[in-house]
C-alpha positions as CSV (number, residue, x, y, z in Angstrom):
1,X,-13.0,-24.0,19.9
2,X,-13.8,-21.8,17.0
3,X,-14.2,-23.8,13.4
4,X,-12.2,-21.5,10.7
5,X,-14.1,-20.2,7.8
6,X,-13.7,-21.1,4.4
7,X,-10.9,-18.8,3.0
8,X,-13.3,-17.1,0.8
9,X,-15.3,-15.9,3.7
10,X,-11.9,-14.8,4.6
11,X,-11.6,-12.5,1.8
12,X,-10.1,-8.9,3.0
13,X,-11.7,-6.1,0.5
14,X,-8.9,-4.4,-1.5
15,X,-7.7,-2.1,0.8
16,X,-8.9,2.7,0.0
17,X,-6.0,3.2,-1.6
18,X,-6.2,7.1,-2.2
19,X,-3.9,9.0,0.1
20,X,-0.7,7.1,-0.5
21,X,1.5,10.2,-1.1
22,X,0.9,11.1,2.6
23,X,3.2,7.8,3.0
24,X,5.2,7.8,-0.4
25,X,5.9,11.7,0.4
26,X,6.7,11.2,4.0
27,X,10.4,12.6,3.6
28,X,9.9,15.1,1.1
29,X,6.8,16.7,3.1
30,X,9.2,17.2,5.9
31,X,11.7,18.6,3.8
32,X,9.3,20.9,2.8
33,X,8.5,21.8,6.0
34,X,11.8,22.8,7.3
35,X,12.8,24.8,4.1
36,X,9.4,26.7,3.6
37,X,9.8,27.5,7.8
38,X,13.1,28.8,7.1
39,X,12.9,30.6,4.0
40,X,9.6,32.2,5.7
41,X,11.8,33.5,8.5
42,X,14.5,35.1,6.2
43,X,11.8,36.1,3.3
44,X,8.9,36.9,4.4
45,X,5.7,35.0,3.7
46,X,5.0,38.0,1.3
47,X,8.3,38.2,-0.8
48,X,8.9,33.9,-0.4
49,X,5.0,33.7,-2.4
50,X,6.4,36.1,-5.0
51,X,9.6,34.5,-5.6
52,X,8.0,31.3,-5.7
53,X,5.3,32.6,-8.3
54,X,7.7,34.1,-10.1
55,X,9.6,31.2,-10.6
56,X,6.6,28.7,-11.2
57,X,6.0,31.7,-14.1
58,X,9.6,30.7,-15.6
59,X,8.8,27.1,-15.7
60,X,9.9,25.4,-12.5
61,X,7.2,23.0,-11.3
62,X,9.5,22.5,-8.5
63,X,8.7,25.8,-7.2
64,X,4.9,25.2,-8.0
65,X,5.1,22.1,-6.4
66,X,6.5,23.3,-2.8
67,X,3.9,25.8,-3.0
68,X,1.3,23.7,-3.2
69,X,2.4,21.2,-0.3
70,X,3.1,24.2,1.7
71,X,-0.4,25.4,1.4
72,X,-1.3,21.8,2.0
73,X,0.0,21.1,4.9
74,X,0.5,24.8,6.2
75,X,4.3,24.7,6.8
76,X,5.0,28.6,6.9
77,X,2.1,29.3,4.8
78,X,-1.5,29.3,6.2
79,X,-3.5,26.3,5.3
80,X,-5.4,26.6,2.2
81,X,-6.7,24.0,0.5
82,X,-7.9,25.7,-2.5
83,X,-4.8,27.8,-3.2
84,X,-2.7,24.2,-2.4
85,X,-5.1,23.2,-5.3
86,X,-4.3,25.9,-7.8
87,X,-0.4,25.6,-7.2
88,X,-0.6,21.4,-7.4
89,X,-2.5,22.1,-10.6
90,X,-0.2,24.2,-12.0
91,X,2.7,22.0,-11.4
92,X,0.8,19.0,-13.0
93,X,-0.2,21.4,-16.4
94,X,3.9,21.5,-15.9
95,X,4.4,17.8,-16.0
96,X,5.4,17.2,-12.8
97,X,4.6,13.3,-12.1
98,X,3.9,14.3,-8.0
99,X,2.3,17.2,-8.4
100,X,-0.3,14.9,-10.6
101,X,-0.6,12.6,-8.1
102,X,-1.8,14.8,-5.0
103,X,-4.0,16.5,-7.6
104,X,-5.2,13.6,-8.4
105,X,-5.8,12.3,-4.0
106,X,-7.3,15.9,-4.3
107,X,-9.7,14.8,-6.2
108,X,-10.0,11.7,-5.2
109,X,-10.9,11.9,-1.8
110,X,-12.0,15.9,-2.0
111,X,-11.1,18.1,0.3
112,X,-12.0,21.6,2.2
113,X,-14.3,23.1,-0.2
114,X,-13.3,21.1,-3.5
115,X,-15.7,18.5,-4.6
116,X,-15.1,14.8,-5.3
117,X,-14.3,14.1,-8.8
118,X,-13.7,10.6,-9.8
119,X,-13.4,11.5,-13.4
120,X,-10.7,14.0,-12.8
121,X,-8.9,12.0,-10.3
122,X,-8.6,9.4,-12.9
123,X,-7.4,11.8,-15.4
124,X,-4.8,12.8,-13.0
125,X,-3.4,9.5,-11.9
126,X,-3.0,8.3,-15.4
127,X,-0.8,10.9,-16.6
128,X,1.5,10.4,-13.4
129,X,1.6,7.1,-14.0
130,X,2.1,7.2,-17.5
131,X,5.8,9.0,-16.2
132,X,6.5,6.2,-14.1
133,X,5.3,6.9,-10.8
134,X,4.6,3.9,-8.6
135,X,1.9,4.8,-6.2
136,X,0.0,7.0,-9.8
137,X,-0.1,3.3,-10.9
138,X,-1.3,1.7,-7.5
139,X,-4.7,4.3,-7.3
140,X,-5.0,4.1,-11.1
141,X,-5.3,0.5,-10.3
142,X,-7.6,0.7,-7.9
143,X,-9.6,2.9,-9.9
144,X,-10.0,-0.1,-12.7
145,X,-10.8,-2.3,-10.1
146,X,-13.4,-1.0,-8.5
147,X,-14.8,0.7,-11.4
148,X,-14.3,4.7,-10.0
149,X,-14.1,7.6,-12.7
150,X,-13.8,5.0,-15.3
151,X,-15.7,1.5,-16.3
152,X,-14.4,-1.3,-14.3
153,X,-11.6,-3.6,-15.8
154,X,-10.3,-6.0,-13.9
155,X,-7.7,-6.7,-16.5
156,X,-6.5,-3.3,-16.8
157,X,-6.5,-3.1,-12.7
158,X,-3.8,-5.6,-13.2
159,X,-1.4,-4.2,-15.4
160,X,-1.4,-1.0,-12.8
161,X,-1.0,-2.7,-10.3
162,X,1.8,-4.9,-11.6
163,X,3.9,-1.9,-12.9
164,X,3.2,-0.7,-8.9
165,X,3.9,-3.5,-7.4
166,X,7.5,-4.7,-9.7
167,X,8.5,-0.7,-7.8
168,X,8.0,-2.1,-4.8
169,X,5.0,-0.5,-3.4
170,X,3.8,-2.7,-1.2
171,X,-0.2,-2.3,-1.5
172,X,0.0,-3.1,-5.1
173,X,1.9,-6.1,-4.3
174,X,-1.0,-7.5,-1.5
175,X,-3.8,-6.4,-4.5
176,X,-1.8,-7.9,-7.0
177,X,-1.9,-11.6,-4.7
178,X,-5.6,-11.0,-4.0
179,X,-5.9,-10.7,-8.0
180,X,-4.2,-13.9,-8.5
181,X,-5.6,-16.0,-6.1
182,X,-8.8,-15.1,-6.5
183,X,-8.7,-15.1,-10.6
184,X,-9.8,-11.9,-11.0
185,X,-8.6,-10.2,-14.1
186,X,-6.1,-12.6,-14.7
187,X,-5.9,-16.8,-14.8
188,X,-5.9,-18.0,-11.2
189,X,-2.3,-18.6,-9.8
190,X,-1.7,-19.8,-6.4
191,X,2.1,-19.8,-6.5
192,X,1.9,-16.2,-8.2
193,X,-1.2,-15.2,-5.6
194,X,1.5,-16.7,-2.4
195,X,5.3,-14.8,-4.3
196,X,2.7,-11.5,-4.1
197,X,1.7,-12.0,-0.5
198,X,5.6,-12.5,0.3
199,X,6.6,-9.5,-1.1
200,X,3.9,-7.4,0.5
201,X,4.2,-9.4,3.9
202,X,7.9,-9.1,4.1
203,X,7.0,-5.3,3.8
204,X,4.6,-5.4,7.0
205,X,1.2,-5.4,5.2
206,X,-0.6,-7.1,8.0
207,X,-3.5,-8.7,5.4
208,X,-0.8,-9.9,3.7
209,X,0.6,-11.6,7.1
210,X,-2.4,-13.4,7.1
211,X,-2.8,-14.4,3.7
212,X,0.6,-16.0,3.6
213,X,-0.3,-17.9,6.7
214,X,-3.1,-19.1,5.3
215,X,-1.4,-20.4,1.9
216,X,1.4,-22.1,4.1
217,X,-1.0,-23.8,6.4
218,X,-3.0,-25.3,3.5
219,X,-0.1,-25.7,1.3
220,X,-1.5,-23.9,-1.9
221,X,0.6,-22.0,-4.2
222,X,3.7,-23.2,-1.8
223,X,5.0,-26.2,0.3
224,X,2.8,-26.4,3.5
225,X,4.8,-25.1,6.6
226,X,3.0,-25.0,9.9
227,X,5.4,-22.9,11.9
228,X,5.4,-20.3,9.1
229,X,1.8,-20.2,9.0
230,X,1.8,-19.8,12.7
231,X,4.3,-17.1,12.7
232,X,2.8,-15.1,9.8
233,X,-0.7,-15.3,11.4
234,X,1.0,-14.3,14.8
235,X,2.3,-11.1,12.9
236,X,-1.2,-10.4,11.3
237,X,-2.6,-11.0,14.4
238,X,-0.2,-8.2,16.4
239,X,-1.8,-6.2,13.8
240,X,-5.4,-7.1,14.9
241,X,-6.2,-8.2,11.6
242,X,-9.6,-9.4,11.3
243,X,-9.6,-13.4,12.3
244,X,-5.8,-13.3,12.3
245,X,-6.0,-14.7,16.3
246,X,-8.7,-17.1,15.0
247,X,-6.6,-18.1,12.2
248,X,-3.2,-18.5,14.6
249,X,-4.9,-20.3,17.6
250,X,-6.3,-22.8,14.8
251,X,-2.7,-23.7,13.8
252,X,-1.4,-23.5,17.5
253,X,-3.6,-26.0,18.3
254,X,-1.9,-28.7,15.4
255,X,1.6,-27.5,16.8
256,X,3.9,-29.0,19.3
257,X,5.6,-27.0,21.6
258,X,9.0,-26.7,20.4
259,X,7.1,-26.0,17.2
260,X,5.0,-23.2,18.7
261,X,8.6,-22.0,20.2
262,X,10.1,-21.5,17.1
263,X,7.0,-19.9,15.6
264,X,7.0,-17.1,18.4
265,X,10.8,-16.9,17.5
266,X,10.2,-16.4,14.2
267,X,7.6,-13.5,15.4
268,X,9.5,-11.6,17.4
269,X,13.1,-11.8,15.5
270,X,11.3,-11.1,12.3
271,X,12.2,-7.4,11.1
272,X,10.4,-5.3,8.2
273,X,12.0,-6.3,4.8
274,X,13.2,-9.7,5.7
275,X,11.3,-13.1,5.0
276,X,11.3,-15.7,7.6
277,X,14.2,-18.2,8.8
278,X,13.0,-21.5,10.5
279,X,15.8,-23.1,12.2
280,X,17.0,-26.2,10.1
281,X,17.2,-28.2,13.0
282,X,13.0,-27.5,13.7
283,X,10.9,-30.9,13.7
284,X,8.2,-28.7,11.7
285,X,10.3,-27.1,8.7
286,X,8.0,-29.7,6.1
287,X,4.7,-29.2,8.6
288,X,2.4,-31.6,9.2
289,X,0.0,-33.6,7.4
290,X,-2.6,-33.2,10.2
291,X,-2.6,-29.5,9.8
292,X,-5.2,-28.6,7.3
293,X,-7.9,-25.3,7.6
294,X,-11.4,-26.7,8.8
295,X,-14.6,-25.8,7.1
């Protein structure tokens, strides 16, 4: 049988965050997509660019905006990176809060014949989130944290990534957990570190899964439960998170099998969004004393 790591040697780097308006855009990129298509069809490529220019010209960063994505992503337009660029940029110089954030992933992460630039990614970020947009605050986080574009600061990684994560974004919420348990930027919390790794877990973060199984098997930062720690290990490990299956086969092992039962339950009824339920009438709900993490 295999002997469990420590939980430090368990320790899950913060995740890349850059890219997150691929996911935080989802919807509006497909919006995109089916106006630009359609309004190409009726236009013109030739006279929808115009009208477009000529309204970013008068103001509207909207129009810049769905420029720039279009050229992005090349939904009726052909993909161009560098003229998605110019139209993102000039959408940001407008203010627009998104527009600054894929200028700012542009940057980032470069792209087709645009250099990385750390510096101006940075630059980018905090003027989105300066306006208040969540997943702005979640790189610019990041950025702090790991010292990209600007001097590292763990504190200052904190306050971003709390503003991301009281949105809701869900990666800010895992980061924010990893900060507090691991007393990085801020004084170590376990209970804070384990009502982090809820909120991200109950949102399908799969490190988070594990984390939270991990804090209910040993009982730190939250009353030990064995058949949560089971069934949020059992998530992680669906997600074949790294020593997830080591971690849930460890706990198996201290279960019994109306115990392990409910825990697969648990699993398979749990849906994105919602925490678990253990049945009051489980033998396990308190755990058992038995069931500690071996070094």
């Amino acid at each position: 049988m295999m002997k469990l790591p420590n939980l430090t040697m368990l320790f899950i780097a913060m995740l890349p965050l850059y890219g997150c308006d691929d996911h935080s855009s989802e919807a509006k990129t497909e919006e995109t997509a089916v106006k630009v298509e359609y309004l190409v069809q009726d236009e013109g490529e030739e006279n929808l660019t115009k009208k477009w220019k000529e309204w970013s010209e008068q103001g509207n960063s909207g129009a810049s905006l769905e420029l720039a994505r279009s050229y992005k992503y090349g939904f009726g337009l052909p993909k161009d990176s560098a003229k998605a660029m110019k139209w993102y940029q000039k959408a940001a110089e407008q203010g627009n809060a998104e527009a600054q954030l894929s200028l700012g992933i542009m940057y980032g992460e470069g792209d087709e014949g645009i250099p990385k630039d750390s510096a101006k990614a940075f630059e980018w970020y905090q003027k989105s989130a300066n306006q208040g947009n969540a997943n702005a605050q979640l790189n610019l986080g990041y950025m702090y944290g790991n010292g990209e574009g600007v001097p590292k600061d763990s504190a200052k990684a904190v306050e971003w990534y709390q503003k991301a994560a009281e949105q809701g974004v869900a990666k800010a919420q895992f980061n924010l957990g990893l900060r507090y348990g691991n007393g990085e930027g801020v004084p170590k919390n376990s209970a804070k570190a384990v009502e982090w790794y809820q909120k991200a877990a109950e949102q399908g973060v799969a490190e988070a899964q594990l984390y939270l199984g991990i804090r209910y098997y040993k009982g730190e930062g939250i009353s030990k439960n064995n058949v949560y720690a089971y069934s949020w290990a059992n998530l992680a490990a669906a997600q074949n998170v790294e020593h997830a299956q080591d971690v849930r086969n460890d706990i198996e092992e201290k279960l019994t099998n109306a115990e392990i039962t409910e825990g697969q339950r648990l699993s398979s009824n749990w849906k994105k969004g919602n925490p678990l339920v253990v049945n009051d009438s489980s033998s396990s709900a308190t755990g058992r004393p038995e069931g500690i993490l071996r070094k």
